[in-house]
N, C-alpha and C positions, 0 to 999 in steps of 0.2 A: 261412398261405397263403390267400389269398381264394378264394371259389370261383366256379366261372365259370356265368355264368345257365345255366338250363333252356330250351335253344334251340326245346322244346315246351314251353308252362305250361300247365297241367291247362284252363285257359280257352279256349285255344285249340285244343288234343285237344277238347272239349267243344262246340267251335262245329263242327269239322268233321264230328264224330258229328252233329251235327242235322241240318247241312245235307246228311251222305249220305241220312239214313233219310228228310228231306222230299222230295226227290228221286225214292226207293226209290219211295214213298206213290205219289207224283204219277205215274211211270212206270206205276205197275200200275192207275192209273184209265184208261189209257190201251190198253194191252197184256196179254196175257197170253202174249204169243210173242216171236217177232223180227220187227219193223216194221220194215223199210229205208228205208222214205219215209213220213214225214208230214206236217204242213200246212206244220212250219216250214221254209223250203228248206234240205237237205242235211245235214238231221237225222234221226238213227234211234236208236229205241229199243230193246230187246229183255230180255226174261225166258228164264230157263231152270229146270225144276224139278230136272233132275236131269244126270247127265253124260253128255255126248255121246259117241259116235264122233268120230275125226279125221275132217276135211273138207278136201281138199286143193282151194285157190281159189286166187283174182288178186286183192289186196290192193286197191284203188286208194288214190292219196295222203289220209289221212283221219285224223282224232284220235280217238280209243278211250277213254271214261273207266269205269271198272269201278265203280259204286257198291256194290256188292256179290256176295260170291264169288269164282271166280280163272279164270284161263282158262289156256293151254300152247298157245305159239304155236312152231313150228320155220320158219324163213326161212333155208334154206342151210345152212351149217352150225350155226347158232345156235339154241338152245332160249330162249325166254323165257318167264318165267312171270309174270302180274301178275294185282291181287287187291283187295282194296279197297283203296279211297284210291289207284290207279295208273291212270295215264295212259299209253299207247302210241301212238306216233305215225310213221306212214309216209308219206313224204316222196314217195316213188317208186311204180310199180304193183311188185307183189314177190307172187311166185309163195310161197304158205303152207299150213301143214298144222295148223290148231287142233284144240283141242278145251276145253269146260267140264272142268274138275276142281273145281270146290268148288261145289253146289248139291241143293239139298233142297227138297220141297216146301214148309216151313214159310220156312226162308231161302237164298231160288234166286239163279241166278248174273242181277244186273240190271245194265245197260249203257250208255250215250249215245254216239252218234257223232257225226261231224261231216266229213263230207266237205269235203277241204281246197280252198278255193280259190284257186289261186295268184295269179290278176289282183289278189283283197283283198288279202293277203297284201304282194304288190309295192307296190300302192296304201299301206298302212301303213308299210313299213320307208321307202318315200320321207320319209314326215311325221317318221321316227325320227331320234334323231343316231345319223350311223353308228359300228357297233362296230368294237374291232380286228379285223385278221383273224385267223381262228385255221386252226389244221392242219386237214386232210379228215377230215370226219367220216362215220359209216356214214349211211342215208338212215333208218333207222328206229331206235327206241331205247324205253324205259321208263321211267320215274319217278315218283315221287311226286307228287301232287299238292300245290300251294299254297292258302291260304284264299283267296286273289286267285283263285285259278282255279276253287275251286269256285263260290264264290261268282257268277262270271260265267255257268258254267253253270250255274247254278242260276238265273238271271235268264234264258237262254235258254229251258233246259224249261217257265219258268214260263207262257212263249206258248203252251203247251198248254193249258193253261184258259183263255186270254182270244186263241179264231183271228182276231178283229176287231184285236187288236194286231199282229197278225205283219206285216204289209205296213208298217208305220213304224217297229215296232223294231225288230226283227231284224235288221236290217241293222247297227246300230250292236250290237245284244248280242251278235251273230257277231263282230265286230270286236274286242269286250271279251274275247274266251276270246283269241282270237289274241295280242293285245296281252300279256295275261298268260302268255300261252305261249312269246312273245319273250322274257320276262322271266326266265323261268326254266331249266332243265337243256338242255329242248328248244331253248330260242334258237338255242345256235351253227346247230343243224342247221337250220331253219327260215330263218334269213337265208342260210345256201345258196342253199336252193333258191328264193328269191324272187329270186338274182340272175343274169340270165342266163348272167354270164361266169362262176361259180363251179365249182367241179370237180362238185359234184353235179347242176347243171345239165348241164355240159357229155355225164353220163352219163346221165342222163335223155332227152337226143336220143339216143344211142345205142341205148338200153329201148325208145322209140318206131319206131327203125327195125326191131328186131327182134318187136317186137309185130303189126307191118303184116305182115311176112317172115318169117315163123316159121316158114315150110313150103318155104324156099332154104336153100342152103349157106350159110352164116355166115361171111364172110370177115373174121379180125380186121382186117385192114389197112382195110379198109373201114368198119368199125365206129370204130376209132380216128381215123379220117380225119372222118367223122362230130361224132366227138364232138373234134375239135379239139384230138389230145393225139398225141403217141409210143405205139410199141404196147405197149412197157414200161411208161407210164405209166400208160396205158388198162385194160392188165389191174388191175394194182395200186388204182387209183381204180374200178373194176368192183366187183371179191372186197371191198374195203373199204362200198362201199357196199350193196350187194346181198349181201355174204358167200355168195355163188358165181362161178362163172367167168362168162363171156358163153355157151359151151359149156352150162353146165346149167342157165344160165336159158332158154336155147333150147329145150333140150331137153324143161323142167318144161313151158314152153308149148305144144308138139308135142302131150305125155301129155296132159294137159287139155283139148286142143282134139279130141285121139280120144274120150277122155272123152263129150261132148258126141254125139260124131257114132255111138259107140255106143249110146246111148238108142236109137238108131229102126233101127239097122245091126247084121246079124251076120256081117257077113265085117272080121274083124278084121285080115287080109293087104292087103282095099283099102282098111280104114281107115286102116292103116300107112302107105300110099302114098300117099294123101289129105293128111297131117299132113307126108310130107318124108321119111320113113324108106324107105331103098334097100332095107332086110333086116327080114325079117316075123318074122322068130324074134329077131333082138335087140331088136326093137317087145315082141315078148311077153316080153321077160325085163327089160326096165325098166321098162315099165307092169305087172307084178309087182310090182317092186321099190315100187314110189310108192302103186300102189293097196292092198295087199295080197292080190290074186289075179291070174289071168290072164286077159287079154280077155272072154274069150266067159264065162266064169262071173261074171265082175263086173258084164258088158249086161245074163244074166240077173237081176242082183240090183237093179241099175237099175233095169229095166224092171217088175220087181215091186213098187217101192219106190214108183214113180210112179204104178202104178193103185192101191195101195192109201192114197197119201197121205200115206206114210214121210216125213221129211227126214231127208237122209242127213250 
């Protein structure tokens, strides 16, 4: 029996380990924290020494490379966890609960982002031959990374040492991680959402109306009407994408948007009121349930978190 190649050969394991740890290098001349913005557009670095607390946030559509360490992401009902050599990618804005799990100060959990821009994005799959079509895919997902793909990011980051190149490259090495991104696991989902008429698009206008409206009643029929589907269809293409209802993504955005207006507020009955909730005691027993306290003990931990320079 013949045997079938090594669809990893030690040369190629080898090239990838370089080009994480040059990367790692270059990140931390840069950083010794989380950077969300730096010179290059729409790119973010970040370090961690050690493991975090969960941080429950608003996703926006963005690509995540882990060069080293792991992270624990929960989006709805779904756990995910990635780590080196993995790439995550959200498609949609998507209400999340992370946290670092793998990080030490000798080797911390280090990062790249990439805020997704769907105009390039469109712009590319035009220039592309188009693919089949495939079934609804969720709006976010994980994978391994390809040498084509590091490698792209890795020509991206490199605009950190040379800020006089950013304004003529970048543009085309933003384009090189894309393209490569098309190319692999992430593609089906990615040519989604560059197309307007596709199911993930189509819930995407929906996400948008309730991002604007998150503090009105929620009316499916409206929402579905919105997103140009049946109300059967709309839910089912929602839960697949989002892996929650249009209900608890409402809802996630309510909690987080009290969140906010606690830092400075401590009547948590008209913060309730504020966000869309008719009943102040089911406001404190789901902003519980998410944060893990209730209102007014969690503003105080806010509020102490902020003068002393905590990130929570």
């Amino acid at each position: 029996m013949q045997d079938l190649p090594n669809p990893n050969p030690p040369e190629r394991d080898q090239l990838e380990r370089d080009l994480l740890e040059r990367m790692c290098r270059r990140i931390a001349r840069h950083t010794d924290g989380m950077r969300l913005e730096t010179p290059v557009p729409r790119v973010g670095i970040g370090i961690a020494r050690q493991h975090s607390t969960p941080v429950t946030t608003l996703y926006e559509p963005m690509i995540c490379v882990v060069l080293q360490g792991a992270k624990q992401v929960l989006i709805g009902d779904r756990v995910l966890h990635y780590g080196t050599g993995s790439c995550f990618v959200a498609s949609l804005e998507l209400p999340a609960t992370g946290c670092v799990i793998e990080a030490t100060r000798d080797e911390p959990y280090v990062v790249a982002s990439l805020a997704l821009d769907r105009e390039a994005l469109t712009d590319l799959l035009a220039e592309l031959p188009p693919a089949p079509p495939t079934e609804p895919v969720a709006g976010f997902a994980v994978a391994p990374v390809t040498t084509g793909l590091l490698q792209a990011w890795d020509s991206l980051l490199a605009l950190l040492d040379t800020p006089e190149d950013i304004a003529f490259l970048a543009p085309s090495r933003e384009r090189e991680v894309l393209y490569r991104l098309l190319q692999g696991a992430h593609g089906p989902m990615l040519r989604q959402i560059g197309r307007e008429d596709s199911r993930l698009s189509q819930v995407r206008r929906a996400i948008s109306w309730i991002r604007r409206n998150f503090d009105q009643t929620l009316r499916t029929e409206t929402l579905a009407a919105i997103a140009g589907m049946s109300v059967p269809s709309f839910h089912r293409h929602f839960k697949a994408a989002t892996a929650m209802s249009p209900l608890q993504y409402q809802k996630t955005l309510r909690l987080q948007a009290a969140r906010r207006l606690l830092t400075t507020s401590t009547d948590a009955a008209r913060t309730a009121y504020a966000v869309g909730y008719e009943s102040a005691s089911q406001f404190s027993r789901e902003y519980a349930r998410l944060f893990g306290a209730p209102p007014a003990r969690d503003a105080e931990r806010l509020r102490a978190a902020s003068q002393d320079g905590s990130t929570l």
